[in-house]
VOVEXBA-977412 format. One line per 5 residues: number of its first residue (from 1); their letters; for each residue x, y, z negated of C-alpha. Coordinates in steps of 0.02 Angstrom, whole numbers, plus 50000, padded with zeros to 5 digits. Layout:
BEGIN
NUM = a = X/Y/Z  ...
This chain:
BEGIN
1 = xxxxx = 50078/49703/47903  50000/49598/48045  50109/49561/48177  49984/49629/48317  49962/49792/48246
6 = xxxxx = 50157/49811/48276  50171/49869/48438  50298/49942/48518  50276/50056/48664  50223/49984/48839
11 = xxxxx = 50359/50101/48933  50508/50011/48821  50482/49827/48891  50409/49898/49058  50594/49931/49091
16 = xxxxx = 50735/49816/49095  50832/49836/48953  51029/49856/48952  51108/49743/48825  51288/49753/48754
21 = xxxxx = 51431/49631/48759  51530/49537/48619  51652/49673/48557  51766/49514/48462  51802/49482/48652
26 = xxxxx = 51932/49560/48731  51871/49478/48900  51753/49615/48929  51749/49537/49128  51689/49371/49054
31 = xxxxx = 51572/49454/48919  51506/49573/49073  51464/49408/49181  51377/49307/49042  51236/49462/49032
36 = xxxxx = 51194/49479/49201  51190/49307/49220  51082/49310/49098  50976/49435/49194  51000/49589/49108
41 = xxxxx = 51012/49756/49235  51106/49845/49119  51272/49800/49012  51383/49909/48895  51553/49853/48860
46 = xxxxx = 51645/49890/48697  51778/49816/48595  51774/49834/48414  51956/49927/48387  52050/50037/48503
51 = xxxxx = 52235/49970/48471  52288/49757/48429  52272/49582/48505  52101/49616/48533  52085/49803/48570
56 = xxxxx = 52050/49910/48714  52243/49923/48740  52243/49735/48823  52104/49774/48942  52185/49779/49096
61 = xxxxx = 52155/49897/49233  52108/49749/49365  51944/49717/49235  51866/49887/49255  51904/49882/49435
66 = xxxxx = 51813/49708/49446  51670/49760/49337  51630/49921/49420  51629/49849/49591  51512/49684/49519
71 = xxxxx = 51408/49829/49440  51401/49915/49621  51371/49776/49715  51223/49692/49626  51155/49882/49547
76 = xxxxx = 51189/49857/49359  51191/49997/49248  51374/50000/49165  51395/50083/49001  51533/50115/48892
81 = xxxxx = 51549/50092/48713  51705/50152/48630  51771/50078/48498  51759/50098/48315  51866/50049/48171
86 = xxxxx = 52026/50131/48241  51927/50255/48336  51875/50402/48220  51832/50568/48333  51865/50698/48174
91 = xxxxx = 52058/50600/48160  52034/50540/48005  52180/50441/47945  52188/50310/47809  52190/50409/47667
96 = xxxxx = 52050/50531/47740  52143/50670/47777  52153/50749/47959  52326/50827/48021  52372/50898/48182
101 = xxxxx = 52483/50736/48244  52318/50610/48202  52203/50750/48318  52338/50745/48461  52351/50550/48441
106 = xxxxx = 52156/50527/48434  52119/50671/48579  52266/50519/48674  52158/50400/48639  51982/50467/48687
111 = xxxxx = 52058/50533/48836  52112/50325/48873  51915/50280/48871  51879/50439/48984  52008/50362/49100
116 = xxxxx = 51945/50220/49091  51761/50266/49137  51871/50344/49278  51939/50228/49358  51754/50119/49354
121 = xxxxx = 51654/50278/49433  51773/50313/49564  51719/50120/49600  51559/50159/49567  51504/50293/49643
126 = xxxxx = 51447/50385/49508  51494/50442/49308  51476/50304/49172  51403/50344/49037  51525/50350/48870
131 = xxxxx = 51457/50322/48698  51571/50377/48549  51535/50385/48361  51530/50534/48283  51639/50455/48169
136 = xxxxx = 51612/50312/48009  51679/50362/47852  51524/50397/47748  51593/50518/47639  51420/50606/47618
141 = xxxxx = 51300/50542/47497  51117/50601/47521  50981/50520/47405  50806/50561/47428  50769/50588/47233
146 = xxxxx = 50905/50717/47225  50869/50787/47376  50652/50834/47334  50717/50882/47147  50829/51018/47231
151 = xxxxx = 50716/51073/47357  50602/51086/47200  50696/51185/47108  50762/51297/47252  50579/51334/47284
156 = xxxxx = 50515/51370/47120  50664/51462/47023  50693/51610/47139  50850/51665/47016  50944/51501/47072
161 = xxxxx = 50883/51499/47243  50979/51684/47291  51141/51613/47187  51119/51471/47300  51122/51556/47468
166 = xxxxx = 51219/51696/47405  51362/51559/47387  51332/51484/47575  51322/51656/47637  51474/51704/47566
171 = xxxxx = 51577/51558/47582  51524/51563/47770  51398/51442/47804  51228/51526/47819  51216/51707/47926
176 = xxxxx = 51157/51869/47843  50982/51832/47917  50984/51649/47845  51016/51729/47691  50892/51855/47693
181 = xxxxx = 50763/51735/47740  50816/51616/47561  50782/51760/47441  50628/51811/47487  50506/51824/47341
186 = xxxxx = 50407/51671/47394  50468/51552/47534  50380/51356/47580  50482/51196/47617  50518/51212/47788
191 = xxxxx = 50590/51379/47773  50704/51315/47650  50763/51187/47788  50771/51276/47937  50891/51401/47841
196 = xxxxx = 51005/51280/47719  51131/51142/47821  51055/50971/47774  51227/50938/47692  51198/51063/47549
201 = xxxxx = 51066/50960/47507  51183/50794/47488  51196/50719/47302  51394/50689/47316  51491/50773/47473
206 = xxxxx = 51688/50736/47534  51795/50917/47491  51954/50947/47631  52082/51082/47585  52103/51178/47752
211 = xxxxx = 52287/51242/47765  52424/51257/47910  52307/51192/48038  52298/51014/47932  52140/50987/47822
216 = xxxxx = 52197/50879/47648  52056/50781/47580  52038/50823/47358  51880/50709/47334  51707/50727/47319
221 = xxxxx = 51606/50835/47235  51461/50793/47152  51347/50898/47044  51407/50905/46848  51227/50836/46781
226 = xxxxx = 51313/50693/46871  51446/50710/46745  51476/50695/46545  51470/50896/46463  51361/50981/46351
231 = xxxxx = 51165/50958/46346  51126/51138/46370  51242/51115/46533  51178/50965/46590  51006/51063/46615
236 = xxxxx = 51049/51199/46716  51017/51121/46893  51169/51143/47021  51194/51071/47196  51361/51030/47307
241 = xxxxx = 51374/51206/47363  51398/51267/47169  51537/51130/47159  51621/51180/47348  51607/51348/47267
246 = xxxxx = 51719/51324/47104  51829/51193/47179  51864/51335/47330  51909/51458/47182  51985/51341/47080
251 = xxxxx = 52109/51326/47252  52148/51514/47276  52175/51487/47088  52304/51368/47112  52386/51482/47264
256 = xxxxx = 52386/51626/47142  52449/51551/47024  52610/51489/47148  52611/51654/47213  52631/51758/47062
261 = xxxxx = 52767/51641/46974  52883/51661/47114  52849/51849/47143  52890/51905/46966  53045/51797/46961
266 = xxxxx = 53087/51891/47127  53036/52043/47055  53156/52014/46903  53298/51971/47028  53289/52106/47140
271 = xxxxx = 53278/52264/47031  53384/52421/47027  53492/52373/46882  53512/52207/46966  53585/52272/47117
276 = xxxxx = 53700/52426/47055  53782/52284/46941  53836/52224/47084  53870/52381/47188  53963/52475/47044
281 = xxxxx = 54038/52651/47112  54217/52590/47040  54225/52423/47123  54119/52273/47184  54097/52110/47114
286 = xxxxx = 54113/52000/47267  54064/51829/47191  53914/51910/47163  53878/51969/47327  53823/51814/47387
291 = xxxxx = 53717/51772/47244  53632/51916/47278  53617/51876/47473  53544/51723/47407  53408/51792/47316
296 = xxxxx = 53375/51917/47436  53319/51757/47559  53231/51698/47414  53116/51858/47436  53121/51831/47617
301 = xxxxx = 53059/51658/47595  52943/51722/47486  52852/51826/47597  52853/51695/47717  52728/51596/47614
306 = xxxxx = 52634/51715/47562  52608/51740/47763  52557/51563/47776  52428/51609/47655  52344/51740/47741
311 = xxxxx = 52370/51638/47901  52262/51518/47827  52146/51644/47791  52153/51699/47950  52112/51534/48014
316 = xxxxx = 51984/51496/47926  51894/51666/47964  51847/51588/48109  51712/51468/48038  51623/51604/47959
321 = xxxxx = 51440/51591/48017  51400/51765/48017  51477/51887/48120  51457/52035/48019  51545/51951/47889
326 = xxxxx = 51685/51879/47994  51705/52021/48076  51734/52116/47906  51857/51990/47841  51969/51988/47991
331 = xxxxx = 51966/52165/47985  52043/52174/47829  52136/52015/47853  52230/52075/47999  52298/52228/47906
336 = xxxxx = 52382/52125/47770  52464/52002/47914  52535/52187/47987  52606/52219/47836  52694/52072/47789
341 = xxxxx = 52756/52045/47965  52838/52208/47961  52893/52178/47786  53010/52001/47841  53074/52096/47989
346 = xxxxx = 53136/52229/47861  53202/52103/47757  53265/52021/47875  53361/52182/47950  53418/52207/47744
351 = xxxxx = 53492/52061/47733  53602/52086/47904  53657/52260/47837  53689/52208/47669  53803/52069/47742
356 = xxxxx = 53884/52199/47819  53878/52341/47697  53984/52219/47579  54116/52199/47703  54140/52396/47740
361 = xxxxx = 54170/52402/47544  54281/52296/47530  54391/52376/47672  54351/52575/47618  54361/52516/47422
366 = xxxxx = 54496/52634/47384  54452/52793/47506  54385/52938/47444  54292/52961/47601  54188/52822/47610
371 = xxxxx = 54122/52863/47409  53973/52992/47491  53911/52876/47617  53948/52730/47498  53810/52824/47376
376 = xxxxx = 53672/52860/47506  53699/52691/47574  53672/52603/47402  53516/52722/47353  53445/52691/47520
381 = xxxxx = 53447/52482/47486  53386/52518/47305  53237/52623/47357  53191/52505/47525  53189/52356/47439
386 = xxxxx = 53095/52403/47250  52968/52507/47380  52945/52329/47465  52939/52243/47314  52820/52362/47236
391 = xxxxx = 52702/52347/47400  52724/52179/47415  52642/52183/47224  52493/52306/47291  52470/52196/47422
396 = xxxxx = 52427/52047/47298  52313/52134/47225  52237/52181/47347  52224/51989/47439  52165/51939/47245
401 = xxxxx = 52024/52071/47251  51971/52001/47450  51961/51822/47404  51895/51831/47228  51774/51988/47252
406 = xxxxx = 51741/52028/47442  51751/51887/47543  51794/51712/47455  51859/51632/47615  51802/51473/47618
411 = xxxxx = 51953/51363/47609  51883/51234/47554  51765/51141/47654  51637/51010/47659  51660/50848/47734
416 = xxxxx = 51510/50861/47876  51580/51048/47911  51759/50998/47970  51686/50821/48043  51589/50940/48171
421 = xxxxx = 51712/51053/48212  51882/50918/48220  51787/50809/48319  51749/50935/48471  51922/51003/48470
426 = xxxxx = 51996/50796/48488  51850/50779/48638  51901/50939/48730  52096/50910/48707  52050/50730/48773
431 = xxxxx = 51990/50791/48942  52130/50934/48964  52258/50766/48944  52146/50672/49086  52142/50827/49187
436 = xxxxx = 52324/50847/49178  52355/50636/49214  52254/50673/49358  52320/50836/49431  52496/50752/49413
441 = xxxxx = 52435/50612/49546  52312/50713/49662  52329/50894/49720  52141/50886/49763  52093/50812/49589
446 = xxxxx = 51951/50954/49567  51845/50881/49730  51696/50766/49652  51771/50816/49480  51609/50803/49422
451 = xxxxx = 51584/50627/49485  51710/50546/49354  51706/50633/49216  51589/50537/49120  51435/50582/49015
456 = xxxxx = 51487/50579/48836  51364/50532/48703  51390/50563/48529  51318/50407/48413  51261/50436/48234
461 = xxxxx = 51338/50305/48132  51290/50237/47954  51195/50386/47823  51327/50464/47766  51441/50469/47911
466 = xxxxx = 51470/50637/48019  51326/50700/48112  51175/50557/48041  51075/50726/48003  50999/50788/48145
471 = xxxxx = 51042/50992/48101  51225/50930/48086  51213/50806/48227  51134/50943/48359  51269/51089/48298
476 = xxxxx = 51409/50943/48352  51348/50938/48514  51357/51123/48541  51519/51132/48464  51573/50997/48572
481 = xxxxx = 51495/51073/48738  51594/51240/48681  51761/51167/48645  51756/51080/48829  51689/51240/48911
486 = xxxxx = 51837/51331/48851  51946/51178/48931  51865/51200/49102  51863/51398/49113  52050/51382/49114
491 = xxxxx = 52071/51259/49252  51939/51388/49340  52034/51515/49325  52189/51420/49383  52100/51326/49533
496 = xxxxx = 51964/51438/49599  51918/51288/49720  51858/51197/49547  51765/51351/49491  51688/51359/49658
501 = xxxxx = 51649/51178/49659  51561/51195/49482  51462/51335/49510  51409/51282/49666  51328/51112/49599
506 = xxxxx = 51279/51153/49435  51259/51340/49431  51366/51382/49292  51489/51286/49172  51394/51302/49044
511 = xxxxx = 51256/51197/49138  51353/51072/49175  51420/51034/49012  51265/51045/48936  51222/50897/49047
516 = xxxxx = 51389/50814/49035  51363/50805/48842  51215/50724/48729  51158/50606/48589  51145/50425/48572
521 = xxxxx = 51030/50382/48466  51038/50212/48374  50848/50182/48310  50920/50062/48159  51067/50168/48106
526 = xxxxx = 50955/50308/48062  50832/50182/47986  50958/50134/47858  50904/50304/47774  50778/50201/47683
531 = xxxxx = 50911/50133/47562  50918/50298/47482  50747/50314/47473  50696/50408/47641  50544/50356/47720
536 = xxxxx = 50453/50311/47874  50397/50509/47896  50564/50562/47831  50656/50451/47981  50502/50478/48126
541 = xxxxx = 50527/50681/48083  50711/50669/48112  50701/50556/48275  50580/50707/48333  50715/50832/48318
546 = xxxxx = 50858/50748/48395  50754/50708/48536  50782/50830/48660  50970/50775/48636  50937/50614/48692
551 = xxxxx = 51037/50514/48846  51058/50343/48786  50962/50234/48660  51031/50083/48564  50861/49962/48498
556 = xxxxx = 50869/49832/48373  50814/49783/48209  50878/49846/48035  50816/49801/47879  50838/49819/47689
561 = xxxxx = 50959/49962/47732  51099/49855/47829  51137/49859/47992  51099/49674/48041  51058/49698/48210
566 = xxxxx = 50905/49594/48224  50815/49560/48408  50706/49683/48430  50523/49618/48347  50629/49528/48203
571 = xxxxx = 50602/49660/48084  50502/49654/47924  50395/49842/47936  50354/49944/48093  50481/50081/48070
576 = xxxxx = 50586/50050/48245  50433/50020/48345  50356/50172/48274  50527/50282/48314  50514/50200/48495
581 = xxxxx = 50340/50284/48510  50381/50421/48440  50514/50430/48613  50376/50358/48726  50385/50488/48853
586 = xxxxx = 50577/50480/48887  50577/50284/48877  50532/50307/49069  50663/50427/49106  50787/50319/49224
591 = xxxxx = 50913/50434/49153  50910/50381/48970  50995/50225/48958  50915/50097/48821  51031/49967/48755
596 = xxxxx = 50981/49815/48654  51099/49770/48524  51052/49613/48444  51209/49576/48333  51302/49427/48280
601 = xxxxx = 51203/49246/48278  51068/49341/48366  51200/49393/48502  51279/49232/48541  51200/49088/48475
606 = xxxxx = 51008/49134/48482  51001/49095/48643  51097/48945/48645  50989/48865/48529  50805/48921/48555
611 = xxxxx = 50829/48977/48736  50821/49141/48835  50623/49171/48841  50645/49328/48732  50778/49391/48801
616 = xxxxx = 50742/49360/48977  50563/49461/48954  50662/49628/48876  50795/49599/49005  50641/49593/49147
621 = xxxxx = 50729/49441/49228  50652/49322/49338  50676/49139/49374  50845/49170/49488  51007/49250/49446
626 = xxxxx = 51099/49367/49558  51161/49210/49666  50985/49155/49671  51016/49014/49555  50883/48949/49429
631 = xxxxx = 50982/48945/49287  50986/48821/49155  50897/48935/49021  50725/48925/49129  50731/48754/49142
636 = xxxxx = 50666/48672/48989  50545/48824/48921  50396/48797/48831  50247/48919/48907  50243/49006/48724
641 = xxxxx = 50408/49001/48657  50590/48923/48645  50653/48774/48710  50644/48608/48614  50776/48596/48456
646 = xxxxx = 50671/48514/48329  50714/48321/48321  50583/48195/48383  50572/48126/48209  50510/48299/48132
651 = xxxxx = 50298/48278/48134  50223/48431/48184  50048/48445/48047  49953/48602/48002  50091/48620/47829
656 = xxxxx = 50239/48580/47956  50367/48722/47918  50389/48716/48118  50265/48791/48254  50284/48716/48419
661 = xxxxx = 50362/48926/48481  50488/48987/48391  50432/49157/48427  50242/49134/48368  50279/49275/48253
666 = xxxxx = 50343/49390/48357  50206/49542/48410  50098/49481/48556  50195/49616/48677  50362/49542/48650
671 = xxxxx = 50315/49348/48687  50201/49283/48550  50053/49184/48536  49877/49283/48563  49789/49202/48413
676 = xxxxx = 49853/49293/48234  49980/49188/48131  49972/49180/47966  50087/49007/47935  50225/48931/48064
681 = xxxxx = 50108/48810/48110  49961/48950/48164  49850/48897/48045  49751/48996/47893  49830/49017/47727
686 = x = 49666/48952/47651
């Protein structure tokens, strides 16, 4: 493709572009200085880890201060980036799983960078903008192939299109109406999207098992024509919901399984016989009697986990997309968490009176009188307990007929699904903790509460990742904006003066954390699609639907499906310039901040060596810096191009591999030559 037919859009360079600092640098003051110097109007400041020598950790306060006031003072936009590798917003943890300690240390450390954007807009006058990953493990694997083959065969075999949506409907993921929309007799392509999460669609997704408020990670699923079996097998066509689907059965299996081992050795314990042997009418055995307290606590203990069972249940209820259906479930949920919590308090109360029952024998053994209340006593134990027993068994049956027949709760869950709704719980319990920081050191911390808590924008990261489809990325941000909502009601109704103060600048709270909350969009992360075989219409159709999302752009190159982080014009198709027009008319939007992220060499060496032409023209600089300095960079420029690195000794001839600009190949809009290049030294091929 000719260079001058790749153009990017007019309103992109029209601008002065922010750029980002060196995130190896823990000197974020120095890094900050170099870029304005440099001219840019804009800088974002990021380190690449939150915790070590080189982590956000060692930033002192005094640097925020400094570059907030700098920013102020000479009107530079001042981003922040958070950081990544130790920085996962679902609280991940090494080994992939997410537990309640890694959410409470991860909501800590989110609520560190909001603090930190604190303390810079209170210098500042105004919120700074946050940017956080939606988080980096690429557990999700979508390929293109896979994905049109499904979608194939979802549209033409009707039969294993309603077992397909019968098994998102049911394990929670699609509403009744979603549902009713799949089975239709004949439905087209983008009915089939607008209905299905993009995940479902995935060749290989991440399974979590969600119990006690922790979510395990058990590996991926993939679909078994994937995997060695028969040939007849490997025909039938399944997808990542069929797999979520057996491995979530194969769970409540396992549960079952637990469940029923220890209830019929219970069961054996704790019968009639059992307990008159040691009870007899003549005299009582009272070695045994603690034996039997023993396993009467055993039964006890028993129930208890079958409680934290149908806790989980009840838990996950919750994410059930359809309210009919959740509805339904908790129902009949809630009735078999009444049971069993009057059930322990009975045992409970048995094994007190038991305790004491055995005593009373052993004092009355030998009077007559104590022989008819000693009988209705001992029938009354025998009855209470094999009619809890006995219940307890009816109640099994009837939690084995809910989750295998009625409503398979879905306790297992794909990766994407608990990414999205982790994530906004770490965010929300990350501004409660600043809230409370703050209230502890200012009784009037609700005045201009809205002036430093900062816009937070959620970043796609690699394909793969959380949130890099835009159906999954947009239901984070409402999650998110929902989760923080709840947050702020309760300080409203604590401090009326901050309800007051909300409503009275933003209407409602809802308005004000949709505004509080959007997307970052990184043009080249989304690009890196391609490697798995999406194309320039597959990427351009999903930049169109995140884009009413959008409050902060990051531009630079990608190519061959890495994230290299070219200068912007460096790349080998059109891809990013065509997603930049495809944002043309919010590239003008002062409130959108655009970032340009040229990585690596291209970060800080380019410039060293070929001089700051390029970057000076997407930074909109001029010939002074902010102390009205020429600097150094301006100096010795070539009209066209770099400044001069090529040896005296190198002869410049039509087959030279060196053109006199170094950025002759760059598009004409971005600082090359007018005349069409075809070789370095501008001359025709032939």
């Amino acid at each position: 493709m000719d260079n001058e037919d790749k153009k990017y859009p007019k309103e992109l360079y029209s601008r002065g572009l922010s750029t980002s600092t060196n995130p190896a640098d823990v000197n974020q003051l120095q890094q900050y200085l170099s870029k304005i110097s440099a001219g840019y109007p804009g800088v974002e400041i990021q380190t690449y880890t939150f915790s070590g020598e080189k982590g956000w950790v060692n930033i002192p306060r005094q640097i925020f201060e400094e570059i907030a006031r700098n920013a102020k003072i000479n009107n530079v936009e001042v981003t922040i980036h958070a950081p990544e590798n130790d920085f996962q917003l679902p609280a991940t943890d090494r080994n992939k799983n997410i537990i309640e300690d890694n959410m409470k240390e991860m909501a800590y450390k989110a609520s560190v960078i909001l603090e930190s954007a604190e303390i810079m807009s209170k210098i500042y006058g105004e919120p700074i903008k946050v940017n956080m990953h939606a988080g980096d493990l690429t557990l999700t694997e979508w390929d293109k192939d896979f994905e049109e083959n499904l979608k194939k065969e979802l549209l033409n075999n009707q039969e294993f299109r309603k077992s397909f949506a019968e098994k998102l409907y049911k394990l929670g993921y699609i509403t009744s109406e979603q549902y009713n929309e799949l089975i239709r007799n004949n439905i087209d392509k983008e009915t089939l999207e607008r209905n299905v999460p993009s995940w479902a669609f995935a060749k290989q997704e991440a399974a979590y098992v969600h119990l006690n408020g922790n979510y395990e990670y058990i590996g991926s699923v993939l679909p078994a024509k994937y995997l060695s079996g028969a040939i007849e097998e490997a025909k039938k066509y399944v997808s990542a919901i069929d797999e979520l689907y057996k491995a979530n059965e194969k769970v409540w299996m396992n549960i079952f399984n637990d469940i029923d081992r220890d209830y019929n050795a219970i069961k054996r314990l704790l019968n009639n016989n059992y307990l008159i042997a040691y009870f007899g009418y003549s005299s009582v055995d009272r070695e045994k009697i603690g034996e039997f307290l023993y396993d009467l606590k055993r039964y006890r203990l028993f129930l208890e986990k079958v409680k934290e069972y149908i806790d989980a249940i009840w838990d996950n209820i919750n994410d059930i997309a359809d309210e009919r259906l959740r509805d339904s479930a908790r129902n009949r949920i809630s009735q078999y968490k009444q049971y069993l919590e009057e059930n322990l308090k009975k045992i409970e109360k048995y094994e007190y009176e038991i305790s004491k029952f055995a005593k009373e024998i052993v004092q009355n053994n030998d009077s007559p009188a104590y022989r008819d209340y000693y009988t209705d006593k001992i029938f009354d134990f025998m009855n209470d307990i094999s009619s809890s027993i006995s219940n307890t068994g009816n109640l099994l049956q009837q939690l084995k007929n809910t989750v295998f027949s009625e409503f398979p709760i879905p306790i297992v869950k794909p990766y994407q699904e608990v990414a999205i709704k982790t994530a906004p719980e770490v965010i929300a319990e990350g501004i409660r903790m600043l809230i409370e920081r703050e209230i502890s050191r200012n009784p009037d911390w609700y005045k201009d509460f809205d002036k430093y808590l900062s816009y937070i924008n959620i970043e796609e990261s690699y394909p793969g990742a959380p949130a890099t489809r835009p159906d999954i990325w947009k239901r984070l941000l409402n999650n998110i904006r929902e989760e923080v909502k709840k947050v702020l009601e309760d300080y409203m109704e604590k401090y009326p003066d901050f309800k007051n103060e909300i409503e009275k600048k933003y209407g409602s709270v809802d308005e004000f954390v949709k505004e509080r909350i959007g997307a970052t969009l990184d043009v080249g992360h989304i690009k890196m699609f391609e490697k798995y075989g999406y194309n320039k219409e597959d990427i351009l159709k999903w930049v169109e639907e995140i884009k009413p999302e959008i409050r902060h752009l990051h531009v630079h190159e990608t190519q061959a499906g890495e994230d290299v982080h070219l200068p912007l014009g460096m790349g080998w198709d059109d891809i990013i310039a065509s997603e930049l027009e495809k944002l043309r008319d919010i590239l003008e939007n002062k409130k959108v901040t655009i970032v340009h992220e040229p990585g690596g060499f291209y970060r800080n060496e380019f410039h060293k060596m070929y001089g700051n032409e390029y970057y000076n023209l997407l930074a909109g600089a001029g010939p002074y810096d902010i102390n009205g300095n020429i600097p150094a960079q301006f100096a010795t420029m070539f009209p066209s191009g770099g400044a001069q690195v090529i040896p005296d000794y190198i002869q410049y001839t039509r087959y030279s591999p060196y053109s006199v600009s170094i950025f002759s190949q760059l598009p004409i809009d971005l600082g090359g030559t007018s005349k069409r290049q075809e070789t370095f030294s501008g001359e025709k091929a032939d």
